[in-house]
MARPA-156458 format. One record per residue (C-alpha): residue in one letter; x, y, z; residue number from 0. Coordinates in pm, whole numbers. Example, Ala and Ser with C-alpha at 12.3 -4.5 7.8 and 13.67 -1.06 7.14 Angstrom:
2
aa: A, x: 1230, y: -450, z: 780, i: 0
aa: S, x: 1367, y: -106, z: 714, i: 1
END
This chain:
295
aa: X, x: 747, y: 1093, z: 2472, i: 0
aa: X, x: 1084, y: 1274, z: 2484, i: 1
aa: X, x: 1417, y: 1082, z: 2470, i: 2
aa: X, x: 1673, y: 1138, z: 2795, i: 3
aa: X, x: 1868, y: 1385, z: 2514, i: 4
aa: X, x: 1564, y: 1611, z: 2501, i: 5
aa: X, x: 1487, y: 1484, z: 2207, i: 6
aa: X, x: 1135, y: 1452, z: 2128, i: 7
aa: X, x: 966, y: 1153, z: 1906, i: 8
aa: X, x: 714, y: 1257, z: 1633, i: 9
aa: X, x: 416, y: 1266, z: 1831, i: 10
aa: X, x: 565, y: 1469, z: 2097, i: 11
aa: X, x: 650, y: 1727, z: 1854, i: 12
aa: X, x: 318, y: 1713, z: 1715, i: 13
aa: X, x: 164, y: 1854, z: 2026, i: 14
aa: X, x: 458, y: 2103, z: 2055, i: 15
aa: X, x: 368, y: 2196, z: 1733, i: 16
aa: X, x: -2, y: 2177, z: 1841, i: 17
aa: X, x: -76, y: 1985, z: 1525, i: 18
aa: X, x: -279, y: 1655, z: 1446, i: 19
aa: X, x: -21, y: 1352, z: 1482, i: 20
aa: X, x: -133, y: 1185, z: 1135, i: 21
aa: X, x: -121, y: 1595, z: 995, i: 22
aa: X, x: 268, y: 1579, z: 1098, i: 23
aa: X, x: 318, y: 1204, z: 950, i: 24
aa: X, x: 201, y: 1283, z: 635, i: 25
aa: X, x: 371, y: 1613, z: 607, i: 26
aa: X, x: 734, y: 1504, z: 677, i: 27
aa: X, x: 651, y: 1254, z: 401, i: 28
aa: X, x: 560, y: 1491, z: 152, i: 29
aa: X, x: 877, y: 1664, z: 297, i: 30
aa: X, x: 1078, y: 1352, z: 238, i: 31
aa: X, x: 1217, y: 1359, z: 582, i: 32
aa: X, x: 1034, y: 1022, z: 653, i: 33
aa: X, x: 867, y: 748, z: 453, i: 34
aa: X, x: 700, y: 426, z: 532, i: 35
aa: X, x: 859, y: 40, z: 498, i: 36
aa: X, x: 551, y: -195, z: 538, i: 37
aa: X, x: 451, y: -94, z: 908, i: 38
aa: X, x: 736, y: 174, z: 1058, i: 39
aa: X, x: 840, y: 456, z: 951, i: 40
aa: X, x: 1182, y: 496, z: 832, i: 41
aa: X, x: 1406, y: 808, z: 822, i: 42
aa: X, x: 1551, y: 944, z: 484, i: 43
aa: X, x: 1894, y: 1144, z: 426, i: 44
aa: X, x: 1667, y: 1409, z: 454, i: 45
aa: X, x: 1531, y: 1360, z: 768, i: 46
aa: X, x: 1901, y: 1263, z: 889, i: 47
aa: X, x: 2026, y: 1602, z: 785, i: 48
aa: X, x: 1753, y: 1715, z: 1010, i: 49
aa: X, x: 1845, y: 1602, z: 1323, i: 50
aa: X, x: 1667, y: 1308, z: 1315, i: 51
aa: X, x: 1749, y: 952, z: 1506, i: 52
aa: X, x: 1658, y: 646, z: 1597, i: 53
aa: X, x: 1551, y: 641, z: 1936, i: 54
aa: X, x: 1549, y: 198, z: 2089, i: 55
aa: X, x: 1277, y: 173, z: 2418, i: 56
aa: X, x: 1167, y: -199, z: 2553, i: 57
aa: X, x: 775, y: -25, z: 2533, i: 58
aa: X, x: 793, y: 122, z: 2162, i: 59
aa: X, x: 1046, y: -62, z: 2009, i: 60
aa: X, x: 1231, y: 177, z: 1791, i: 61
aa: X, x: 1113, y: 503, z: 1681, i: 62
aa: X, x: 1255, y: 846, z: 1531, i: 63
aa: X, x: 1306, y: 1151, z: 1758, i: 64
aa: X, x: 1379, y: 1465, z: 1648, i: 65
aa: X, x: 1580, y: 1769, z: 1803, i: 66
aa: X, x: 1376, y: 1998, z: 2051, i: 67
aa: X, x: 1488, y: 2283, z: 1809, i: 68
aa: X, x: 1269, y: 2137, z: 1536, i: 69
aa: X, x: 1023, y: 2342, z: 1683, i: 70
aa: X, x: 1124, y: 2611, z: 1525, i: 71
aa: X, x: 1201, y: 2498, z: 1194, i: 72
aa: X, x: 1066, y: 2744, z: 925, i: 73
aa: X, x: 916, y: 2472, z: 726, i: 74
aa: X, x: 721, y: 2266, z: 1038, i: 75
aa: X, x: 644, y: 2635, z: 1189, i: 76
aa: X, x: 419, y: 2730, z: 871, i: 77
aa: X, x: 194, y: 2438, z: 889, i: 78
aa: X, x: -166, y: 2568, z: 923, i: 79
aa: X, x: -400, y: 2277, z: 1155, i: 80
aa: X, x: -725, y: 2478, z: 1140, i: 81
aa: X, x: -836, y: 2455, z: 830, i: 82
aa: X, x: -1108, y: 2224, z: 763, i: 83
aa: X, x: -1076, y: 1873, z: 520, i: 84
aa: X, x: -1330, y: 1712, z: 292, i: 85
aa: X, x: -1330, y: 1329, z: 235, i: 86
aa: X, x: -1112, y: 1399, z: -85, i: 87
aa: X, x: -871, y: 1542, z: 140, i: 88
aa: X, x: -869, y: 1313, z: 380, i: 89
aa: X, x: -743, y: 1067, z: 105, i: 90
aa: X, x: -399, y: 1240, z: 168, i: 91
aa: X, x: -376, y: 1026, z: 501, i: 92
aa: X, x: -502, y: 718, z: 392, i: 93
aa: X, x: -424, y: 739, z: -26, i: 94
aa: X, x: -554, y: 394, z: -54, i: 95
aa: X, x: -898, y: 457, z: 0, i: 96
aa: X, x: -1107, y: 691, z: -235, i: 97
aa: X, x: -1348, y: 982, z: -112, i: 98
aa: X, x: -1666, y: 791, z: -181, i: 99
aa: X, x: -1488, y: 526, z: 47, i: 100
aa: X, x: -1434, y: 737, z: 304, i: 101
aa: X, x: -1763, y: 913, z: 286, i: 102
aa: X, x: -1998, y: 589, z: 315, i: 103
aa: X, x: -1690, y: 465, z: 610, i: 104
aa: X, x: -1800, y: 805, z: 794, i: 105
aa: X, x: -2182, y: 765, z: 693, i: 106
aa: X, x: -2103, y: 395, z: 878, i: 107
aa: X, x: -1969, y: 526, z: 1186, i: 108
aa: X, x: -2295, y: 759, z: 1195, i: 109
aa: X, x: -2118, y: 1083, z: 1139, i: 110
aa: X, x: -2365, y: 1151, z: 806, i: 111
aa: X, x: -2555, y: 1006, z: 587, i: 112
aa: X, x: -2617, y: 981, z: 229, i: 113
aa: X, x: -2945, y: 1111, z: 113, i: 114
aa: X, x: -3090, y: 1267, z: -225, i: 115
aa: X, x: -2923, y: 1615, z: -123, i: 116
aa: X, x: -2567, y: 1450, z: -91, i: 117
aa: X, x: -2390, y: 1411, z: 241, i: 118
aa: X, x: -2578, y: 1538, z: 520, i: 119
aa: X, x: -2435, y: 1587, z: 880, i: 120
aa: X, x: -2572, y: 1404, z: 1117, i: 121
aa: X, x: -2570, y: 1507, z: 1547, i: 122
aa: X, x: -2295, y: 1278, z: 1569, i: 123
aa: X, x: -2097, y: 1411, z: 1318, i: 124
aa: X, x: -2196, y: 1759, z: 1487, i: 125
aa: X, x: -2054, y: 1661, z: 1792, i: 126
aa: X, x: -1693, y: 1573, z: 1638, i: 127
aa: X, x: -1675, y: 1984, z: 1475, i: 128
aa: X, x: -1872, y: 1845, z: 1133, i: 129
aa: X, x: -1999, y: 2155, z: 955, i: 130
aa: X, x: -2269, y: 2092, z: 664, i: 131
aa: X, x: -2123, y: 2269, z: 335, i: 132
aa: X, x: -2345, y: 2288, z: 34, i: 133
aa: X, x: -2148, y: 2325, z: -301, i: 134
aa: X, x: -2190, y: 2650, z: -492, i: 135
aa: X, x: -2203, y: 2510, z: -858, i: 136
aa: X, x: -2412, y: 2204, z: -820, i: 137
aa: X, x: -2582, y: 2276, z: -489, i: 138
aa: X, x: -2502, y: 1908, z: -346, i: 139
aa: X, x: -2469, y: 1897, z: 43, i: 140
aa: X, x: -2099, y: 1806, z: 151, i: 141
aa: X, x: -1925, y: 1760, z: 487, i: 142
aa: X, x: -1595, y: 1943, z: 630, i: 143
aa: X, x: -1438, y: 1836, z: 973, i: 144
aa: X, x: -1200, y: 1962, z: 1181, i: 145
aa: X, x: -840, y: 1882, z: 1100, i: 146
aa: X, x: -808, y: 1665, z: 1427, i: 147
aa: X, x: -1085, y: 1404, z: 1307, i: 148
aa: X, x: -738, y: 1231, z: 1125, i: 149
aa: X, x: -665, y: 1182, z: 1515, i: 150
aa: X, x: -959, y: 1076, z: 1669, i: 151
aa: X, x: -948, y: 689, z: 1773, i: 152
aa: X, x: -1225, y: 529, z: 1651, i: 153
aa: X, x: -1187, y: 728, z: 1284, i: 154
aa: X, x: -851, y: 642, z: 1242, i: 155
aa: X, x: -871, y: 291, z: 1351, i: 156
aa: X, x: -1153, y: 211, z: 1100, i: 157
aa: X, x: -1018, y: 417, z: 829, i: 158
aa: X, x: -651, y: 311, z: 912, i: 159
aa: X, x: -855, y: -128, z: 929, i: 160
aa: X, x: -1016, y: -69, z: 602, i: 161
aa: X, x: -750, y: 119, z: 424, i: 162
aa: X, x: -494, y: -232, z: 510, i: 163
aa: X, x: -757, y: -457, z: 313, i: 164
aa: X, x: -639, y: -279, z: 37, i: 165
aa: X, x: -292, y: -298, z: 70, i: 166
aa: X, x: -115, y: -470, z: -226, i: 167
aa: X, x: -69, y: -836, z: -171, i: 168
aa: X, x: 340, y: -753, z: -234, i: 169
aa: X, x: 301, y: -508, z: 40, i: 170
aa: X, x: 225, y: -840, z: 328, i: 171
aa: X, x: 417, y: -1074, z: 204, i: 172
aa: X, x: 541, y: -1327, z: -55, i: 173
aa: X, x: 200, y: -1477, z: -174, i: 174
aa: X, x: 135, y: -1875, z: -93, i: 175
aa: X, x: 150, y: -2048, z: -433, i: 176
aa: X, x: -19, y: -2321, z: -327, i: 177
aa: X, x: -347, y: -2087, z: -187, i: 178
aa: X, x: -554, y: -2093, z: -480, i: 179
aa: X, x: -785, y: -1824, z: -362, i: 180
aa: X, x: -578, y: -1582, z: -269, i: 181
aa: X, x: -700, y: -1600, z: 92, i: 182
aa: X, x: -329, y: -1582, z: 221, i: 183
aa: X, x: -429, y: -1945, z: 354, i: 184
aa: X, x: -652, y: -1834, z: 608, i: 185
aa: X, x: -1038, y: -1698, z: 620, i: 186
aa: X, x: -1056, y: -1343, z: 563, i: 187
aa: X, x: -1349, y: -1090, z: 768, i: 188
aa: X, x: -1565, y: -803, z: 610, i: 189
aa: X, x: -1650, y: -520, z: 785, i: 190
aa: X, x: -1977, y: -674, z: 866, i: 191
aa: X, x: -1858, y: -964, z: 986, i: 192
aa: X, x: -1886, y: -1205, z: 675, i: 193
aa: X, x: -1617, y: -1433, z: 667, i: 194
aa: X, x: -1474, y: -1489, z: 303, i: 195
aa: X, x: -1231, y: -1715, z: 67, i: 196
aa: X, x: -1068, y: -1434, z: -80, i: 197
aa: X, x: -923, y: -1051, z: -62, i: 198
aa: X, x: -1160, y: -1008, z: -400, i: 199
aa: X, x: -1441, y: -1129, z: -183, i: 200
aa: X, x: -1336, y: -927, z: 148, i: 201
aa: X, x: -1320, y: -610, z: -109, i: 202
aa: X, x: -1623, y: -668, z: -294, i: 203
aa: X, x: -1872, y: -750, z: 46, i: 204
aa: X, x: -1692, y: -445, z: 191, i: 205
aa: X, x: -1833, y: -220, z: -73, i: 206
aa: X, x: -2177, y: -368, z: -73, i: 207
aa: X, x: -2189, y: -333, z: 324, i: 208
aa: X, x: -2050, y: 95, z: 282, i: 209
aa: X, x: -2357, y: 134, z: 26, i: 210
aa: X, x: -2587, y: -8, z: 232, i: 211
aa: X, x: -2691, y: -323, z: 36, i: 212
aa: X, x: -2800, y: -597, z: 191, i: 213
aa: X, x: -2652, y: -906, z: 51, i: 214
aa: X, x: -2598, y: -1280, z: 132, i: 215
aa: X, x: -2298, y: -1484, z: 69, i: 216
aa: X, x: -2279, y: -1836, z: -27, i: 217
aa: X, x: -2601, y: -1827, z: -159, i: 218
aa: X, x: -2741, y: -2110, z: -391, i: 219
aa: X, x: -2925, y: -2052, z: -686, i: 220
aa: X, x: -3265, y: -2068, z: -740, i: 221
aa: X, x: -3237, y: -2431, z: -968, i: 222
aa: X, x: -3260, y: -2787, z: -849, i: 223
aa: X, x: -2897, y: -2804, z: -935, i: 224
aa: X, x: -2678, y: -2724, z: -655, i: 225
aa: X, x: -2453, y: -2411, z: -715, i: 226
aa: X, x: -2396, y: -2149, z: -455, i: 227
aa: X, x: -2331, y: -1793, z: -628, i: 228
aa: X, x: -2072, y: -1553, z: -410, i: 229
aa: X, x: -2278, y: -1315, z: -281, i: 230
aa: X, x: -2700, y: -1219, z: -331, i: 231
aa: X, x: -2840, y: -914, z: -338, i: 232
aa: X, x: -3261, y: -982, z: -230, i: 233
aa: X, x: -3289, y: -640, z: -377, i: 234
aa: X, x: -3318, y: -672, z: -708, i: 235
aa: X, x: -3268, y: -1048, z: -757, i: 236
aa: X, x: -2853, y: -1039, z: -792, i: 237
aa: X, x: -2596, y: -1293, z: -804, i: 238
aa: X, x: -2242, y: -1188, z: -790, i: 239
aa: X, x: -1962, y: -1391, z: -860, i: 240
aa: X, x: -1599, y: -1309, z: -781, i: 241
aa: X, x: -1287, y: -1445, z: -1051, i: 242
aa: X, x: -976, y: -1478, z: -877, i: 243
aa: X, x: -635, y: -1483, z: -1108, i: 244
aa: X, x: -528, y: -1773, z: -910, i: 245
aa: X, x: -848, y: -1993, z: -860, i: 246
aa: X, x: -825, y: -2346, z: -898, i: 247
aa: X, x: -939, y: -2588, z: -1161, i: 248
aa: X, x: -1267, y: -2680, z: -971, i: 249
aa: X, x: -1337, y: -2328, z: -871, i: 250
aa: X, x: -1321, y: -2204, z: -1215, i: 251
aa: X, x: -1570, y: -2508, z: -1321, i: 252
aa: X, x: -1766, y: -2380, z: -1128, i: 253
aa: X, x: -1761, y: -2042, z: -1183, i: 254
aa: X, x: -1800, y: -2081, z: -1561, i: 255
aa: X, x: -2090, y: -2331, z: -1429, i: 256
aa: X, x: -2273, y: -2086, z: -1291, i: 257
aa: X, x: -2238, y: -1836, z: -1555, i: 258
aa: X, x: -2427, y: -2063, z: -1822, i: 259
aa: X, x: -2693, y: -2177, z: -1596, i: 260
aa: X, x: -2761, y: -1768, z: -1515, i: 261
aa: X, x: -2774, y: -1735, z: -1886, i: 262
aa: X, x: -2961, y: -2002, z: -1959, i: 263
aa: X, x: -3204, y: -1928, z: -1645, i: 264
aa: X, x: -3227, y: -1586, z: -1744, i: 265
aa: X, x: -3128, y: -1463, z: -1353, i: 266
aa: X, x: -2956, y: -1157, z: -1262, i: 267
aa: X, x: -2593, y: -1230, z: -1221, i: 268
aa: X, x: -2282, y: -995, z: -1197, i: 269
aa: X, x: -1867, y: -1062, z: -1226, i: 270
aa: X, x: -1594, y: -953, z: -1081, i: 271
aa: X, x: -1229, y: -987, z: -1170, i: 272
aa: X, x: -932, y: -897, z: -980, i: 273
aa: X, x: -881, y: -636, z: -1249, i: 274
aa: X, x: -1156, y: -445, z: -1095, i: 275
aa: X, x: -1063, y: -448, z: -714, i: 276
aa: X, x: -995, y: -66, z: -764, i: 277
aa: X, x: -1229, y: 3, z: -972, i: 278
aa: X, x: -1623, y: -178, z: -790, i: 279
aa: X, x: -1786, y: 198, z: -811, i: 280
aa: X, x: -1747, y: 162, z: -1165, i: 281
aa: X, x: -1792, y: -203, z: -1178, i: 282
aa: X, x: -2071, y: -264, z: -924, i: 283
aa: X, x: -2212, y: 110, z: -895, i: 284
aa: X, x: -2291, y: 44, z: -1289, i: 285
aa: X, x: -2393, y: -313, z: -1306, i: 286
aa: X, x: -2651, y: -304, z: -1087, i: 287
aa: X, x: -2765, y: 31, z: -1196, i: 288
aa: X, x: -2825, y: -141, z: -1488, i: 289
aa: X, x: -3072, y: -404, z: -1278, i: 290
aa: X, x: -3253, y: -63, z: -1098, i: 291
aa: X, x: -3007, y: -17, z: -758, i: 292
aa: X, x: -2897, y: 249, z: -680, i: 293
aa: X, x: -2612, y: 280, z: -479, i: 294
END
């Protein structure tokens, strides 16, 4: 949209500048012009210098516009759009996520899929500009896509969904002292649908769904005694439990329950702490490795 000034907001001059929206975004960040204050964008001296304002509308609330002559700004003019961007680069629009994450979120959308030669494009993935890459030292299949796939709807809104789950809890608020498990005081939803207790769980039954695992939650344990482990993989014969920082005195009974009986019962049975939130490839990828999955 351009302002009554002729002054044109940032995704106006992103199509003067025949770029990808999110491509522009991310650029006048690393430019400092802009940066972002929990959902808005917010401009910096930088940007001011610029030209750029604060522009009020009863449809769009406020947003920044930017001189027409920003067109031709030296530094926006030498922006190249047609290269092409791996998953790792892709990370620069959504740093939050890493490139295995985005891979298996783009192997869930049907764009490729994982398979013993690495990422292979799938006619899906064709039809968005995918090209199939193979690399030249380990000769591993790879995908590249068009710069635009940072702007196509249904990418960016799942990529842009999942990459909010793992937003700091600072970054959404003051946390509920009184929530012992970290839920935010309200039931949290996976990607497939699984409602949870917890962000830990939300994080951890995310990952399982991306590497295609099938797994059950609340699931009780194979004992007359009745204790219900987090998740269970049928796969391999895994419990997983999840530890929250903040869980209360009957949750961590119980947890520390179930962890002797799994001993004692000899049954497959995998933690996770918040500690490891950014680290479940390592975590998971290796712990049930070590139980034969592959993942």
């Amino acid at each position: 949209m351009a302002s009554e000034d002729n002054r044109l907001s940032t995704t106006a001059l992103a199509k003067k500048l025949n770029l990808p929206v999110q491509q522009l975004f991310a650029t006048l960040k690393d430019y400092g012009w802009i940066d972002r204050v929990g959902d808005t964008w917010r401009l910096t001296p930088k940007g001011e210098y610029e030209g750029g304002q604060y522009n009020q509308s009863q449809r769009y609330g406020s947003y920044i516009v930017w001189p027409e002559s920003l067109e031709q700004h030296p530094l926006l003019m030498a922006i190249e759009s047609n290269h092409r961007v791996t998953a790792g680069a892709l990370r620069r629009y959504y740093p939050r996520l890493h490139a295995r994450h985005i891979n298996r979120a783009l192997a869930e959308l049907g764009l490729q899929q994982h398979t013993l030669l690495g990422w292979e494009l799938t006619p899906r993935g064709r039809d968005l500009g995918g090209a199939q890459e193979e690399s030249r030292s380990s000769g591993a299949f790879y995908v590249t896509w068009p710069h635009e796939i940072i702007d196509h709807p249904v990418v960016h809104r799942e990529l842009g969904r999942q990459s909010q789950q793992f937003e700091p809890p600072t970054a959404r608020g003051e946390p509920d002292l009184f929530d012992s498990e970290g839920s935010g005081g309200h039931a949290l939803q996976g990607i497939d649908g699984h409602v949870l207790d917890s962000s830990l769980q939300t994080r951890v039954c995310n990952w399982l769904y991306l590497a295609q695992l099938a797994h059950a939650i609340h699931r009780v344990l194979p004992i007359e005694e009745d204790l219900i482990a987090d998740f269970f993989l049928p796969a391999g014969q895994v419990y997983i439990d999840c530890w929250e920082e903040q869980a209360s005195a009957a949750r961590m009974a119980e947890l520390l329950r179930r962890r002797e009986v799994c001993r004692e019962q000899g049954l497959r049975h995998l933690e996770v702490s918040e500690k490891d939130m950014d680290r479940l490839d390592e975590v998971l990828g290796r712990g049930l490795l070590d139980f034969g999955i592959r993942c």
